[in-house]
C-alpha positions in Angstrom: 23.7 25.1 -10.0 22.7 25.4 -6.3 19.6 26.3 -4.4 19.8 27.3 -0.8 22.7 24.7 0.1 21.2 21.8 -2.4 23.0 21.2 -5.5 20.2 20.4 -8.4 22.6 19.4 -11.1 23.7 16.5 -8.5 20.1 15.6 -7.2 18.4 12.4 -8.2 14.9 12.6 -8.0 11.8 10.2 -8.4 8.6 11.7 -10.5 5.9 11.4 -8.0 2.5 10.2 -9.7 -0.9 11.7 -8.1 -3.3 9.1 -6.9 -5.9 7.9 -9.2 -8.3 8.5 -7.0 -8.7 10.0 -3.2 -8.0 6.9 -0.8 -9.6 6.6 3.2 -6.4 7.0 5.0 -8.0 6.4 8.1 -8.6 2.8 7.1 -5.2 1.8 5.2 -2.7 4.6 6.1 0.3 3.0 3.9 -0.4 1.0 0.4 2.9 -0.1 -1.8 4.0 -2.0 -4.6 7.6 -2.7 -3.5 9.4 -6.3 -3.3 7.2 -8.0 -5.7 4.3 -7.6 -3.3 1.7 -5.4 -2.7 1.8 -4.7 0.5 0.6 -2.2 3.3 -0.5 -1.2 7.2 -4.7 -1.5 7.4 -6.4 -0.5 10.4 -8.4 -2.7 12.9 -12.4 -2.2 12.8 -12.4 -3.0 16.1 -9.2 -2.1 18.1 -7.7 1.0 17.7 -4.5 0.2 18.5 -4.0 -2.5 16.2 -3.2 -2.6 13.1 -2.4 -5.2 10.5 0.5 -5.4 7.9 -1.2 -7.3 4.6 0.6 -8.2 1.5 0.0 -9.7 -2.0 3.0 -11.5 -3.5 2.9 -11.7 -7.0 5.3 -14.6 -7.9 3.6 -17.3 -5.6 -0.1 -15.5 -5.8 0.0 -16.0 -2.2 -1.5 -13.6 0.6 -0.3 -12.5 4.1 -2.1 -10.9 6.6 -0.8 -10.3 10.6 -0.7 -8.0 13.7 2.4 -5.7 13.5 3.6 -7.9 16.2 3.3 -11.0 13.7 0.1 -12.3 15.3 -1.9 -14.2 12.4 -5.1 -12.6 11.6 -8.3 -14.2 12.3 -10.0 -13.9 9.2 -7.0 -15.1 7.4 -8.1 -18.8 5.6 -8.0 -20.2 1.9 -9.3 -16.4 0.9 -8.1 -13.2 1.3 -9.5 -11.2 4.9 -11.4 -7.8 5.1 -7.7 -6.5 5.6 -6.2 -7.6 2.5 -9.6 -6.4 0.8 -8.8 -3.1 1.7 -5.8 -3.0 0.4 -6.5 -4.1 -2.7 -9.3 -1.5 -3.2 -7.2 1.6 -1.6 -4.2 0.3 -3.8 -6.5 0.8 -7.1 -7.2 4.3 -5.6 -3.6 5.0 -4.9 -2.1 3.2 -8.1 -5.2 2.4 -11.1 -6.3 -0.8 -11.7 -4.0 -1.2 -14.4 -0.9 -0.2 -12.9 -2.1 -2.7 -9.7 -2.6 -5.8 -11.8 0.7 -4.9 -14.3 3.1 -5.1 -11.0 1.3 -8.0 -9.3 1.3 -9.9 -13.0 -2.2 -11.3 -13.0 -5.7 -10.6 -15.6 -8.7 -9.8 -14.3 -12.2 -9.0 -16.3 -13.2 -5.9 -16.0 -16.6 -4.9 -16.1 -18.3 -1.5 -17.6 -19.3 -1.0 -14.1 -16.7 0.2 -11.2 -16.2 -1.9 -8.7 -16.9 -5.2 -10.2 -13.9 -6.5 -10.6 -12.8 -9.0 -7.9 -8.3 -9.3 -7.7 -8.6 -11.3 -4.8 -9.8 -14.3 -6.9 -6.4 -14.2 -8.9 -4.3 -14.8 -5.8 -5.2 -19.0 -5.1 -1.9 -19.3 -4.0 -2.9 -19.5 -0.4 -2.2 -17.9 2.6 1.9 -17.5 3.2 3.7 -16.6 6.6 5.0 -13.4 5.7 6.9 -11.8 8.4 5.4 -7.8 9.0 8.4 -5.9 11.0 10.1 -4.7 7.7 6.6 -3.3 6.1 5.6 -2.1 9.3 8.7 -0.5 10.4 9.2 1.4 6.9 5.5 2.2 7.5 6.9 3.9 10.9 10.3 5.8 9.5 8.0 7.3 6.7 5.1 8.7 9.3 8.4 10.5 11.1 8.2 12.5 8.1 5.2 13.8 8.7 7.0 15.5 11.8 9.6 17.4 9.3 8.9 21.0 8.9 6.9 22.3 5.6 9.2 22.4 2.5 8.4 22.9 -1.5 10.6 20.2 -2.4 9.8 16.5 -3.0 10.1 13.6 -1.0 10.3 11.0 -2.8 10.2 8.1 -0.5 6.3 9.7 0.5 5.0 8.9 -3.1 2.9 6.3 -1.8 0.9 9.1 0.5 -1.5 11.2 -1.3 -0.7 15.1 -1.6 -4.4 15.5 -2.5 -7.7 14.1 -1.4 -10.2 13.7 1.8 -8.8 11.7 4.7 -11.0 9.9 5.9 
């Protein structure tokens, strides 16, 4: 079967999940869970221009957090920065808390109340050296997406950007 020059009965496709909830794009534009981290691009309160790539590795419970030209981050010490904070919170908008913790393999107590539950606390690991160019750079080849003209079809390798939502 073909459609328009693609051939469906050959096509592999990925089911794209909508986000559990709306996410602030502005503040973390790119949240995964790829590699056995959770990892992603979060903006700069202060700089516009910089940004940091921040990541959560399950099998050590370590943290990384860095300029997207590998400068450490100041607020990076024996617990997780304001960066990594955001991603945590976007990635349980993007994801659910339960599919977050699942990947990253750790148990946290969950209150009645939103927003009471703390993930950084599971990651005593320690800071790690993580280097950012192949986040950040994946980061980068999915924004030139954005670029491609409008299409009905899928693309698969955008699932971790919401289709629906405020930006802001």
């Amino acid at each position: 079967m073909e459609s328009e020059g693609f051939d469906v009965g050959r096509a592999s496709a990925v089911s794209v999940l909508p986000p559990a909830r709306p996410r602030k794009l502005a503040k973390v534009p790119f949240v995964e869970l790829a590699d056995g981290r959770l990892q992603g691009v979060v903006s700069s309160g202060s700089d516009i221009a910089r940004v940091y790539v921040s990541s959560f590795t399950a099998a050590t419970r370590t943290f990384s957090c860095g300029t997207n030209n590998n400068r450490p981050c100041g607020g990076l010490g024996g617990f997780p920065c304001k960066h990594l904070q955001a991603l945590l919170t976007e990635a349980v908008s993007q994801y659910g808390l339960q599919r977050v913790t699942d990947y990253l393999k750790i148990q946290v107590e969950v209150d009645d109340a939103p927003g009471t539950y703390d993930l950084a606390r599971a990651f005593g690991g320690g800071p790690d050296r993580e280097q950012s160019g192949v986040v950040f750079n994946r980061f980068l080849r999915y924004l030139a997406y954005l670029e491609l003209p409008g299409a009905t079809g899928p693309l698969p390798e955008m699932h971790w950007f919401p289709a629906t939502g405020a930006v802001s």
